[in-house]
N, C-alpha and C positions, 0 to 999 in steps of 0.2 A: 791593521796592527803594524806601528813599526817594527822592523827588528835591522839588527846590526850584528849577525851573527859572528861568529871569529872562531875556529879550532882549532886548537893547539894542539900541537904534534911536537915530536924532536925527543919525546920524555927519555929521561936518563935517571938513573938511581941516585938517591942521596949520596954521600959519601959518609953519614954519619950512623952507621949500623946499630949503636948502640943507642938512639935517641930513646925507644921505648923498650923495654923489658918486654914484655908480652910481642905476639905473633902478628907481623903486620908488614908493611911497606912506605918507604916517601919515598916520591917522584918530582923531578921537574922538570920544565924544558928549555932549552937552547935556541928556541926559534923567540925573539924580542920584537917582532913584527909581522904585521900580515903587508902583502900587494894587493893592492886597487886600482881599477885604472878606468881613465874616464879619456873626453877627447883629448885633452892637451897631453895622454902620455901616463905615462904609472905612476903611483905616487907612493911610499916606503911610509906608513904609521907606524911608529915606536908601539910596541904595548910591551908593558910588563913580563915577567917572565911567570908562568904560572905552575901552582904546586897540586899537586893530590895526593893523599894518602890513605890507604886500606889501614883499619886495622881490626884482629880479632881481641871481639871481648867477653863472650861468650861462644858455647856449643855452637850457637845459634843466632848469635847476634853481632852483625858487624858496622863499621862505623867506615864511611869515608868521605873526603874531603876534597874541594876543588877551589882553589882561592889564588889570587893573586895582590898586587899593592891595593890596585883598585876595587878589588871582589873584596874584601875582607868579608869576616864572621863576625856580624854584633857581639858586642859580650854578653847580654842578657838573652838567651837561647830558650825555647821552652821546655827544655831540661839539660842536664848537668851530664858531663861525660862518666859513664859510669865507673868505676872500677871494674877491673878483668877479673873474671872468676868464671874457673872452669871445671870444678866439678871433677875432678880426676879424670877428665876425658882426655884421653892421649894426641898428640898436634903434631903431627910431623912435617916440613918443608921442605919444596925440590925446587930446584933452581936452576933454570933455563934460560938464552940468551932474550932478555925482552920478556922474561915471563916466569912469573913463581906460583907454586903451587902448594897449596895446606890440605893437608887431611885431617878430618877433624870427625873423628866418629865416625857414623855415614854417611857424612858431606865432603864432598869435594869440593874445593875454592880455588880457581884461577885467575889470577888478576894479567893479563899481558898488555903489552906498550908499547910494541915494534912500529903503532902509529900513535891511535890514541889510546888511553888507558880503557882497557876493556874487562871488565868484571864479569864470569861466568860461576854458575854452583849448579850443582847436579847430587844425586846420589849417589854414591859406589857402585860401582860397575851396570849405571844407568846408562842409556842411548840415547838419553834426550837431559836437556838443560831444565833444570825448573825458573833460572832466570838468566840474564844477558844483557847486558852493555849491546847497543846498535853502534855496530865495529865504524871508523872513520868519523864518526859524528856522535861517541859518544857525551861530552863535557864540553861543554858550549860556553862561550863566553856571548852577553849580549846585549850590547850594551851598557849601563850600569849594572847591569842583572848577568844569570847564567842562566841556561839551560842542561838536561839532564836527558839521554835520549836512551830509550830499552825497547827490545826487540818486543812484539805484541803475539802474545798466545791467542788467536783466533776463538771465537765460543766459546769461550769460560770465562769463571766467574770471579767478576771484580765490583770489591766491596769495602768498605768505608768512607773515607773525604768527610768523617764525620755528622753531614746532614743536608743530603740533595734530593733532585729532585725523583721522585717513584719514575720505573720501579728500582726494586734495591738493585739490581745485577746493571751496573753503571759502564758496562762495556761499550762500544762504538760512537759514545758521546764523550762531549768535552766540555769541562767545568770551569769558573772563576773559582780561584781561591781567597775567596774575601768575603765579608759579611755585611751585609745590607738591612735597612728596616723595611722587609718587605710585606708588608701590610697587605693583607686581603691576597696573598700570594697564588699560583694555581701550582697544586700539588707535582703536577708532572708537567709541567713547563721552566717555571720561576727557577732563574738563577741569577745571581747567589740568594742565600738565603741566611741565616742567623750564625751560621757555623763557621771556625776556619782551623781544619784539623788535616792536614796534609798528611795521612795515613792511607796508602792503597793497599789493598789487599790484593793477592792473585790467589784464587783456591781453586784446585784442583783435587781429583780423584785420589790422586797420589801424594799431595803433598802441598803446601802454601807458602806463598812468599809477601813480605811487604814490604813497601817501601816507607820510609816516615821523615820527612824534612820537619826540622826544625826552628826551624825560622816563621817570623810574625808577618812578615810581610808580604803583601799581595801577588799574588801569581794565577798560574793557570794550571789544568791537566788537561792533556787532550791523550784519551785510553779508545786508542786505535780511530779515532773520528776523522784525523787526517791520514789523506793516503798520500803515497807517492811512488812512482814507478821505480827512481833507481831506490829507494831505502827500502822497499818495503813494508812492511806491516809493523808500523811503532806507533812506542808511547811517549810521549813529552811531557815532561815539567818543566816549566817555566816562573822563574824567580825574577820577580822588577828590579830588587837591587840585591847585592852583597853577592857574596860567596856559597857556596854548599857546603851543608853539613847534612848527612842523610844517616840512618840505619836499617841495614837489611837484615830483618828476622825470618828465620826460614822455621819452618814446623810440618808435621804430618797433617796434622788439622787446623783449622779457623781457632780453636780453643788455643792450640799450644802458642799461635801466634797472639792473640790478645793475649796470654798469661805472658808472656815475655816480654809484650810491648808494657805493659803494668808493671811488671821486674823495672823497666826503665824507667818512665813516669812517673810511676806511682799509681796505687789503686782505687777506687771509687771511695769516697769521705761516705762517713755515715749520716744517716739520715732518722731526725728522731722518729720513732714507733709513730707518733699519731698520726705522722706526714701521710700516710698511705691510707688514711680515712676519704671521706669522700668532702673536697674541697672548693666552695662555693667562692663566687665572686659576679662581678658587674662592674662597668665603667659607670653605668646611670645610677646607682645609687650614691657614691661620692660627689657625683657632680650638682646632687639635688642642694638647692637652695629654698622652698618651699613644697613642701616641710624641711627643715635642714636635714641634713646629711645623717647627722647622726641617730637621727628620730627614725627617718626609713631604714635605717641601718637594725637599730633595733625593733625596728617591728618584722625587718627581714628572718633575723634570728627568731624572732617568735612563732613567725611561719611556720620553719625549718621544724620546728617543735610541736607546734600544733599537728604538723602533715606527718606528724612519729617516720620522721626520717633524719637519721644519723648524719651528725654535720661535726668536723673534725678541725678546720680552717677556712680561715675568709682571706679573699687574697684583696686587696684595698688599693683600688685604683690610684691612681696620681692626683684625684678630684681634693682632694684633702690637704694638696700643698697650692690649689689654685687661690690666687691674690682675690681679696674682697673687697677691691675698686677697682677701674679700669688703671691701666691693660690686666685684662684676668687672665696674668699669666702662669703657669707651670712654676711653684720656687719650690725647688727641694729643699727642704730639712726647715719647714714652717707648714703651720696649719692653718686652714682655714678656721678661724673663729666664732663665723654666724655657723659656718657648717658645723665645725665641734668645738663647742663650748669649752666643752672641759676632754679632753683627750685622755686623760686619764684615768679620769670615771667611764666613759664610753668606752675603753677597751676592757676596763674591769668588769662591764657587762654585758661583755660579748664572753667572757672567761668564768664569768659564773654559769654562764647555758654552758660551756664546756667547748666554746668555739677560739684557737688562739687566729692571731691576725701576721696576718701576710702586708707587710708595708711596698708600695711601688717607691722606689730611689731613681732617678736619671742624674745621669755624668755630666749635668751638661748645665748652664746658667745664663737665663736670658739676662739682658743688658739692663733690665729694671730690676732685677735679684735686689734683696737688701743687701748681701753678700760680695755683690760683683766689684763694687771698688776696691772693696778688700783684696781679695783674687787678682784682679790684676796688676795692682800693685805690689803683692806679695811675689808676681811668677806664677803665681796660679794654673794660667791657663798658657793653649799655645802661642808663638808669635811669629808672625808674618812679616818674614824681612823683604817684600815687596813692599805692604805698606806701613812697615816699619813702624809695628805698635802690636800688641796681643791680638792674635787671629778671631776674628768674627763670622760666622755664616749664618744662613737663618736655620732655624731648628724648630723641631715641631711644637707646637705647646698648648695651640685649642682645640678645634674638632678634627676632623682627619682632612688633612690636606693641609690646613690651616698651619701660621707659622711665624717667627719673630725673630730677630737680631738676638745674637748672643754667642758663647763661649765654651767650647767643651773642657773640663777640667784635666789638666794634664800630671797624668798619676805619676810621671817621674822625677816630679817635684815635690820638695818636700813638705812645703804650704801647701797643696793642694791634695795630698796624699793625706795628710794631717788634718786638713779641713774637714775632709769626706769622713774621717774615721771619728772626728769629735761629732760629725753628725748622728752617723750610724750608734755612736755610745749612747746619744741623746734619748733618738727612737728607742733604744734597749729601755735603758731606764725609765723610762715610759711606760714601759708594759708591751715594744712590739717583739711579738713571737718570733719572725721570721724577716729577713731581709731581702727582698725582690728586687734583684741588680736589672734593671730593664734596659730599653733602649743604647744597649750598650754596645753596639755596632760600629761606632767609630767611623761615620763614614766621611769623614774630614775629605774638601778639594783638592788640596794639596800635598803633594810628597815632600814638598820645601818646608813645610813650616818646620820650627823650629823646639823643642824640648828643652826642660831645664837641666835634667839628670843629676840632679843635686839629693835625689831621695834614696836616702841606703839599702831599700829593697831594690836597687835597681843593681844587675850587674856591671862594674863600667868598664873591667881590665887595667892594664896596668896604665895607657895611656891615651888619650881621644884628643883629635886636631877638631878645629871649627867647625870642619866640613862635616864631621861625624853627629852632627845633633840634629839630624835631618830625620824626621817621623817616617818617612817614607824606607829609609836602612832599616832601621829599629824595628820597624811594623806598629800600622795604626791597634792590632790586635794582641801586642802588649799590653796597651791602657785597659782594655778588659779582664786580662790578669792581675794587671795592678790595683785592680779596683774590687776584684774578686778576696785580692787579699787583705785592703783596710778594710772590707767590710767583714771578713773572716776573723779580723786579729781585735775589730771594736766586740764583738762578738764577745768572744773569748775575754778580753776584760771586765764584761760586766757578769758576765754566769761563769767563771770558770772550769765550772762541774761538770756543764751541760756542752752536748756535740751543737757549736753555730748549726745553724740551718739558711745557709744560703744559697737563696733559687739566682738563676742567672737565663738569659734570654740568648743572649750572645755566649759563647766561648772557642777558648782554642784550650789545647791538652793542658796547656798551665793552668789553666780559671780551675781545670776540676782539680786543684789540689787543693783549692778554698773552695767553692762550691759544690755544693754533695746534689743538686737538682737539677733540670733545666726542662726546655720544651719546646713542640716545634712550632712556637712564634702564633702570630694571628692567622690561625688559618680559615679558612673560609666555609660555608655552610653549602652541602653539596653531598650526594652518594661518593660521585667521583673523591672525594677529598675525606671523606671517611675512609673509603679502599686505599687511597694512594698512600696514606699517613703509616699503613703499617710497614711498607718497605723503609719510610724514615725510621720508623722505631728500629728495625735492625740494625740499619747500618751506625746509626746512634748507639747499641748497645756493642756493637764491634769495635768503638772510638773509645769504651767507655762512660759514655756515655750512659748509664744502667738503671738510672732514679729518672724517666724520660716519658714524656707523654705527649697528650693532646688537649685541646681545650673541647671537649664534647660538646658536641653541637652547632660546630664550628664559632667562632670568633666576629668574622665581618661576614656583609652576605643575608641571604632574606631569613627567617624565623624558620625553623628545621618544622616540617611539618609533624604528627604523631607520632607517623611511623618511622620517619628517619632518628627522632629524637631517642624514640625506643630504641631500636635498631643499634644507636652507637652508644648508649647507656650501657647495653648489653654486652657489647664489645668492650668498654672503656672499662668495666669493671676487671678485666682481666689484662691489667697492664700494670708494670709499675707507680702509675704516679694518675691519678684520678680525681679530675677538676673540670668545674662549668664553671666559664667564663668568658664574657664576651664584650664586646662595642660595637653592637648595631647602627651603624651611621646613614643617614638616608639625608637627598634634601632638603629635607626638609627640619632635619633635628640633626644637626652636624656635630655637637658639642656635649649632647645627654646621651644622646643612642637609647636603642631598649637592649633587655635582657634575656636572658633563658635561666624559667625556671625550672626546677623538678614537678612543680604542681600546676606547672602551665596548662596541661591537656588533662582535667577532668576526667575524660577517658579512660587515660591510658595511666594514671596517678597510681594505681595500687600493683603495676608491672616497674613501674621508676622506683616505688617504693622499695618492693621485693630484692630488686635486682643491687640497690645500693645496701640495703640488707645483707644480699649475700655477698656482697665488697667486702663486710665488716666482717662475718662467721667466715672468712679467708682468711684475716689479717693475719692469721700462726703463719700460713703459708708462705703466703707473698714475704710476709716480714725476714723468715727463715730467707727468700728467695736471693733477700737485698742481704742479709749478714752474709752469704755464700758470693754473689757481687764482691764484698767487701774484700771478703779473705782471698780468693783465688780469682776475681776479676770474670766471672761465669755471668755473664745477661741473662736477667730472669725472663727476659725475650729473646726469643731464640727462632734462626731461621727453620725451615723444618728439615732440612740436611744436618741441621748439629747433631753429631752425636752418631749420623745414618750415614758416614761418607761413603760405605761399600754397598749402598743400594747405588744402582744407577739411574734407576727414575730423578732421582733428584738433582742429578746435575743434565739431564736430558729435557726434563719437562721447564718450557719456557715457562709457562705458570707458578709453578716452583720458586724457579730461578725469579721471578720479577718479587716475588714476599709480599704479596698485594694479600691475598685471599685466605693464608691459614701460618698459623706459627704455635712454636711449643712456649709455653709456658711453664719455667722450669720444666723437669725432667718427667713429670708425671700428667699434662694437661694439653691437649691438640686440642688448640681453639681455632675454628670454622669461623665462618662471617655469611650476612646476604648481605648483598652491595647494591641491590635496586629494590625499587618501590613493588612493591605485590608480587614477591617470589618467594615461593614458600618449601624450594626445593631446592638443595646448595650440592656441590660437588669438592670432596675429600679426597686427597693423597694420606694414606695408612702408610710410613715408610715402615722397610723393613730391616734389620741388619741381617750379615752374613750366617748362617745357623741359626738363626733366630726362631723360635714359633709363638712368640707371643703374640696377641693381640691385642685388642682394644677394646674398654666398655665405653659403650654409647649411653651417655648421663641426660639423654633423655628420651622419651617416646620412640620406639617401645622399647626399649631401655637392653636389647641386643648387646650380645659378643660379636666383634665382626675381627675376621682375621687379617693379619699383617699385610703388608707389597701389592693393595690393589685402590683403586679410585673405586668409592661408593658413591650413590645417591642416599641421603639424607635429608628426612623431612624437617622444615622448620618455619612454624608460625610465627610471625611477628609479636603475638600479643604473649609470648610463651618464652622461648628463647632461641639464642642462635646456637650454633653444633658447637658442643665439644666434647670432647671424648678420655675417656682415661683409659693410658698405654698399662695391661695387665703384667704385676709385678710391681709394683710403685702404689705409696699410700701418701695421704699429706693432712695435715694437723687441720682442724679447725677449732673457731673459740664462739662467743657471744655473737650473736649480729645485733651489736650494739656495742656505740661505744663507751671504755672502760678505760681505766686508770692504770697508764703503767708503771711496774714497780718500781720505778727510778725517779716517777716524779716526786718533788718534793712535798706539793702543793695539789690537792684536791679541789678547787671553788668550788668546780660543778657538784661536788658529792658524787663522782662517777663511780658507778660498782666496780668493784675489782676484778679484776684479769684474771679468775680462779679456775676455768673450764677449758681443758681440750677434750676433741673428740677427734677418731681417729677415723678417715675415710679408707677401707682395705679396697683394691682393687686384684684382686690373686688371679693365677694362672685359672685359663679355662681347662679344668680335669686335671691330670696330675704335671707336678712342674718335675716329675722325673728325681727327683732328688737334688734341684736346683734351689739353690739358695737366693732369693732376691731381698738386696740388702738399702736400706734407705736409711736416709740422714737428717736431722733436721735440726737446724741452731736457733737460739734463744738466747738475748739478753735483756738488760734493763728497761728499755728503749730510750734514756736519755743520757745516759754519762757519755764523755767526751772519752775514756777509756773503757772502756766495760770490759766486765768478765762475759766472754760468750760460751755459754754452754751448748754442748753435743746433743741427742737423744738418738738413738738409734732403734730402728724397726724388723727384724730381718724374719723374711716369709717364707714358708713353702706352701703348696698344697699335694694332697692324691685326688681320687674322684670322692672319698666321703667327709674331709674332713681341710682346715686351713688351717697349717700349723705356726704361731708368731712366738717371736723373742721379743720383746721392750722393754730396755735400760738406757736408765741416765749414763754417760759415758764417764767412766771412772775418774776423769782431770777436771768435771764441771765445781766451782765455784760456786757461780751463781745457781741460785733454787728457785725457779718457780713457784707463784702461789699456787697453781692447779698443781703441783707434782703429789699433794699429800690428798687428791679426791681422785675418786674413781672414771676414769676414763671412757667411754663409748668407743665403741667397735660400731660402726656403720658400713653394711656389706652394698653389693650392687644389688641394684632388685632383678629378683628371679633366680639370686643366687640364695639355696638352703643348706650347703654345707656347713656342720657345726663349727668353732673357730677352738684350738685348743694350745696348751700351751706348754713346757716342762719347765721354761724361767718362772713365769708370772700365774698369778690364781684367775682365771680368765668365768664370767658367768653369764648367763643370758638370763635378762629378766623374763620372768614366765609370762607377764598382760603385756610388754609392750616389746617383746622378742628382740630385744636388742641388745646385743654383747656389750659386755664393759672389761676391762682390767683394772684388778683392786690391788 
C-alpha cells in the first residue's frame, strides 16, 4: 500500500466567530509544509494550508470536517448537511487555551488543537470516553486522499460497514470500502463485497458511538487489525481521494443510533405488500432457447400451481435481453424475440397465475449494443483521457467468467442518465412489476477516467476546474445512486399511485433513498454460507438496510442437498425478504447453469410446501415489521442484544457477539437455526433484561415455557422445523397462508381472494403478570400506494394464574380500514396453555367444538 502520510499541526481558530449560528468550531493551520529528507539533504514541500471544523447539529449528532486546496469535498455527498435542531436541549460552552468544550444534555464534547485537532465525548461526570481522536495523528493528509485516526475500545462490539464479511462483530479485522461482483463469494472470507456504506458502529454496554463518512469513494477501515507500539490500539479510515466529511452520532443504544443516522439520510422506502411473498427465480430458464424462454417460463408457473405452493414474484434473469445472433451478448432494454415472442402477453401470464416479474437491468453496454453508438457520441458513457476516446473494459456478459468489450453508462450525464430512465419507462409500460438494478458495482480500472456532470441530479457547487471530473474524487459508487434514481423517478412516471419497487444488488446509503430492497449478492451453496449469512443480515439492517435477504439455497456452488435445502427454507422464511434463485455454473454448462426448485426433493416437497405456507399466514407480521422499518428505522432483524443491552451475556458470549446462529425477529420471535448436516439438537441464548421475569414459549415439540438469562438445549428435526421461540408478553397478527389481494391494488387478474382474515397469535405471561401491562403494536396499510394511510392496532395483555386478560383497538388516528377489521378474529393460545382469555373492551368467545378464542 502506498501511503504519503502528512499531519498537520500549528491549528489556530478562525477569526470569523460568527460563520455559523449554531454550536461548533473552524480551525486552521500555519504550518504550509512538511520536511523530508533523503541523501542529498532536506527538502521543504509547499502543501496547503488545511481546515477542520466541528459542528453541533443535533443532541446527538455532530458533523466535522478536514479539507484543504487539494482535499476538497465533492459536491454531490451522500447526504445533504442537515439543519441544526435541538430539541430544547440546553448547550452551553467553555473555552480553553487550544480547547473548547460543549455540554450538551449528558454529553460532554471536547474538541482540543494544541497539536492536532483531537475530538473526545463522554458522559457527564463519566471516567471514561466513549469516543477519541488518536492525539498526534489524529487527521491525516495522504496523499490525494486523507486519513482519519481514533483510539480502539479493545472487545467490543463493532457493527456496520453495511455488508461484510460474518461474523457480524467486525472488530480486529480490516475492510475495503468498495464494492465488487463477487460471485460465488465465501461468506466469512470475501472482501469486498456488494456494499459501500462507511457507517461503524461502536456498541457498548453503556452507550454507542458511530462513525459515518460520506463520501463515494474507495477507501479502507482497518478496526484495531493494525497495531503499533508508539500509537497504540487504533482505528483507521482511509479515503483514496478528497477531503473528510464524517458524522458522529452518539446514543445509549444501537436503535438510538440507526434512528439518528435515518433523521440524517433518510428512512427505509417502502416496499409493496406482495414483495414479501415467496419469490422465485433461475438464470436457466431465461436462457432456454429450446423450448424458448417463454414456454419454460410458463410452464414453470404452472408448476408453482400444480405443487399448491404460493408464488408471489419471479425475478427474470438477464437471459431475455441476450442477442439472437452471434455475439449473444447481454443488451439491456431489448428482448430476446425467439425467447419471447410477444413480451407482453407472456408477462400478462405470469399476472394472471398471480405472479408479478422482477426485470434484471445492467449499467453497462457491450460495444455491439444497438444502443452504443448513440451513447458515445451522446457522452453517454465514461472517457479515458489516456486513450483519448469513451473508456472500454471488458464486462461480463455470457456464462460466468465469460466476458466482452464494452462501456459502463455514466449516470452524471445527462444522455445516459436519460437513456437508462426511457428504458426502465419502457419495461414499466410493458407490464414489468419490479426493477432489478444488478451488477451495479462499478468496478471501473481507473480513478482517471473521466465524467460528464452535465445531469441536474448531480450536485456540482458553485464551481469545478478540469481536474475535478475525475471518477475516482466523485466515487465510482455515486453511479449506483445515480442509477438508483432514474430507475426510481421512470418508476414513478408510469404508476404514479403506486410505491417503485426497486431491488438493487449494489448500494451505498444514497441508492436507498430510491431503492426500497437489496441482497447479499450470489452467495454460494454450503452450511457454512447459510450460518455466516445471518451476521450479513444484521449489519445490513444496522445500515439500513431492513428489506434484505438471501438467495436460499445458495446461488453458485453444487445443488443444496435435502436437507440443507430444508434446513435454509426453514430459516429464510423468517427474514425479510424471501427468494430462490440461483446460476449453477459447472464446465460443462457455463451459460444455462441449473436451478433450485421448491419441488426438487420429492421427499421433502410437503416440508418446502408447509414452511412457504407459513411465510404467507405471516405476512400481517412481517408486513407490520417493514411499516415499523419504515417509520422509525427498527430492522425487522435484529441482533439478539437489541432491546437486552443490560444482560451481560450478550456482550460477553463470542457466539452472540458473531450473529451467526440465532436473531430476533421483531420484538416477539427468537429464531434458532441448525447449521450442519444430521444435528438434531441446537443451543439457545434466552436473553434476559434487568427486573425482567418473562419468559419464553417454545413453538414447538414439546411446546414448554422456558425461563429468561439461560442457554438451553433444544430439540430439532430437520423434516419438522428449526427453533424458535416466542418472548412471553408479545402477540403478532396472522392472515391466509395463501396469497391474496391487497387492498390497494387496483387490478385483480389472478382473482386472488381477498385479504379479509386475521388471527391473533397470544403469547401471555407464565402465571400472573403481577398487574403488568404488556402492550403491542401492529401497523397496516394498503400495501401499494406510494403515500398510504398507515394504520395502528394495538393489543395490550395481562394475565393472573386463571384467566388472560386483552384490550384490542383500532388506534383512534387510523384512516385506513382493513377488510378483516369487520369479521371475527381468532385468539390462538400456546399449547398447554388452558386459561380462559377475557376481556372488559371487546366481546371475546371460545367456540365450544373447536376451543378456539375469537374477538367479535
Amino acid at each position: 500500500m502506498v501511503q504519503y502520510e502528512y499531519v498537520p499541526h500549528g491549528f489556530v481558530l478562525d477569526d470569523t466567530p460568527d460563520r455559523v449560528s449554531h454550536p461548533g468550531l473552524f480551525l486552521h493551520n500555519n504550518h504550509a509544509g512538511a520536511a523530508s529528507g533523503d541523501a542529498a539533504g532536506v527538502t521543504f514541500t509547499p502543501t496547503p494550508p488545511f481546515k477542520f471544523s466541528f459542528e453541533v447539529l443535533r443532541p446527538n449528532l455532530f458533523r466535522t470536517t478536514f479539507t484543504s486546496e487539494k482535499h476538497q469535498l465533492p459536491p454531490h455527498r451522500s447526504t445533504p448537511v442537515p439543519e441544526p435542531r435541538f430539541g430544547g436541549v440546553k448547550i452551553s460552552e467553555t473555552h480553553q487555551t487550544a480547547q473548547k468544550t460543549f455540554d450538551i444534555g449528558d454529553l460532554k464534547v471536547s474538541v482540543e488543537w494544541s497539536k492536532t485537532p483531537v475530538v473526545a465525548v463522554s458522559y457527564q461526570n463519566s471516567d471514561g470516553s466513549l469516543f477519541e481522536d488518536l492525539p498526534f495523528r489524529s487527521y491525516v493528509a495522504d496523499g490525494p486522499g486523507v486519513s482519519h485516526y481514533t483510539r480502539f475500545k479493545k472487545n467490543t462490539l463493532h457493527v456496520g460497514l453495511g455488508e461484510k464479511s460474518a461474523p457480524m462483530n467486525l472488530q480486529n479485522r480490516g475492510f475495503e470500502l468498495s464494492a465488487t461482483d463477487s460471485f460465488g463469494y465465501d461468506v466469512y472470507r470475501t472482501d469486498p463485497l456488494y456494499k459501500h456504506i462507511p457507517l461503524l458502529i461502536n456498541a457498548l454496554p453503556y452507550g454507542c458511538v458511530a462513525l459515518f463518512s460520506t463520501s463515494h469513494c474507495r477507501g479502507r477501515y482497518a478496526i484495531g487489525s493494525e497495531m503499533d507500539g508508539l500509537w497504540g490500539y487504533y482505528k483507521v479510515y482511509r479515503q483514496d481521494h478528497g477531503g473528510l466529511e464524517e458524522y458522529i452520532i452518539v446514543g445509549k443504544t444501537i436503535q438510538e443510533v440507526v434512528k439518528t443516522f435515518a433523521d440524517l439520510v433518510g428512512y427505509p422506502q417502502l416496499v409493496p405488500r406482495w414483495a414479501f411473498g415467496y419469490l422465485g427465480g433461475g438464470m436457466k430458464y431465461s436462457m432456454l432457447d429450446d423450448p424458448p424462454a417463454a414456454d419454460a417460463l410458463v410452464d414453470w408457473a404452472q408448476k408453482v400451481r400444480d405443487h399448491d405452493i404460493p408464488c408471489s414474484g419471479f425475478q427474470l434473469s438477464s437471459g431475455y435481453t441476450v442477442a439472437e445472433t452471434e455475439p449473444k451478448t447481454r443488451n439491456v432494454f431489448t428482448w430476446n424475440r425467439h425467447r419471447f415472442p410477444d413480451p407482453e402477453g407472456w408477462i400478462k401470464a405470469f399476472h394472471d397465475r398471480g405472479i408479478r416479474i422482477i426485470a434484471n437491468v445492467k449499467p453497462y453496454v457491450l460495444a455491439n449494443h444497438p444502443a452504443y453508438r448513440y451513447l458515445k457520441d451522446a457522452g453517454a458513457l465514461f472517457y479515458d483521457p489516456v486513450c483519448q476516446k469513451n473508456a472500454e473494459m471488458r464486462l461480463w456478459s455470457a456464462g460466468g467468467g465469460e466476458s466482452g468489450e464494452g462501456s459502463h453508462l455514466d449516470f452524471t450525464s445527462s444522455a445516459g442518465f436519460r437513456w437508462w430512465y426511457e428504458g426502465v419507462r419502457q419495461l414499466k409500460k410493458e407490464g414489468i412489476d419490479c426493477i432489478w438494478n444488478d451488477n451495479n458495482e462499478y468496478t471501473i480500472p481507473s480513478d482517471d477516467w473521466q465524467i460528464r456532470l452535465d445531469e441536474p441530479s448531480v450536485q456540482k457547487g458553485q464551481s469545478l476546474r478540469e481536474s475535478d471530473c475525475k471518477v475516482g474524487w466523485w466515487g465510482r459508487a455515486l453511479h449506483t445512486e445515480l442509477m438508483g434514481k432514474s430507475s426510481y423517478e421512470a418508476c414513478i412516471e408510469v404508476k404514479p399511485h403506486e410505491r417503485p419497487f426497486v431491488l438493487t444488488r449494489s448500494a451505498t446509503i444514497g441508492t436507498m433513498r430510491y431503492a426500497c430492497s437489496s441482497w447479499s449478492g450470489d452467495n454460494i451453496t454450503s452450511w457454512e454460507g447459510m450460518k455466516g449469512a445471518n451476521a450479513l443480515s444484521l449489519n445490513a439492517g444496522m445500515c439500513l438496510l431492513q428489506c434484505y435477504g438471501h438467495d436460499i439455497g445458495g446461488f453458485e456452488g453444487p445443488q443444496p442437498s435435502p436437507e440443507l435445502l430444508l434446513r435454509w427454507v426453514q430459516l429464510g422464511i423468517y427474514s425479510p425478504r424471501f427468494a430462490i434463485n440461483c446460476y449453477k455454473t459447472s464446465p460443462a454448462d457455463n451459460t444455462v447453469g441449473d436451478v433450485i426448485e421448491p419441488w426438487m426433493y420429492p421427499e421433502v416437497l410437503p416440508q418446502v410446501r408447509d414452511a412457504i405456507k407459513m411465510r404467507y399466514s405471516m405476512l400481517p407480521y412481517l408486513y407490520s415489521l417493514h411499516l415499523e422499518s419504515h417509520l422509525f428505522a427498527i430492522p425487522p432483524q435484529r441482533w439478539v442484544g437489541w432491546g437486552y443491552e443490560s444482560d451481560k451475556v450478550v456482550w460477553e458470549s463470542r457466539k452472540l457477539l458473531d450473529g451467526e446462529e440465532q436473531y430476533w425477529l421483531g420484538d416477539a420471535l427468537l429464531i434458532g437455526g441448525v447449521y450442519e448436516p444430521s444435528v438434531t439438537m441446537t443451543r439457545l441464548y434466552l436473553p434476559k433484561r434487568d427486573g425482567e421475569t418473562e419468559g419464553y414459549w417454545n413453538l414447538n415439540e414439546p411446546w414448554n415455557y422456558l425461563e429468561p438469562g439461560q442457554w438451553v438445549e433444544l430439540k430439532s428435526e430437520w423434516r419438522k422445523s428449526i427453533p424458535v421461540l416466542a418472548k412471553a408478553g408479545t402477540a403478532i397478527l396472522g392472515g391466509k397462508s395463501e396469497q391474496t389481494v391487497a387492498p390497494g391494488d387496483l387490478e385483480n387478474e389472478a382473482n386472488l381472494p381477498e385479504d379479509n382474515l386475521r388471527y391473533i397469535r397470544l403469547f401471555p405471561p407464565h402465571g400472573s403478570s403481577s398487574g403488568k401491562i404488556f402492550e403491542n403494536t401492529w401497523y397496516e396499510d394498503d400495501g401499494i400506494s406510494l403515500k398510504p394511510e398507515i394504520s395502528k392496532f394495538h393489543l395490550d395483555m395481562s394475565s393472573t394464574d386463571l384467566e388472560i386478560r386483552i384490550k384490542f383497538e383500532p388506534d383512534s388516528t387510523n384512516r385506513f380500514k382493513p377488510p378483516w377489521l369487520q369479521e371475527e378474529i381468532p385468539i390462538y393460545l400456546p399449547h398447554n396453555e388452558s386459561r380462559k382469555v377475557v376481556s372488559d373492551k371487546n366481546i371475546v368467545k371460545q367456540n365450544p367444538v373447536t376451543g378456539i378464542w375469537g374477538i367479535q
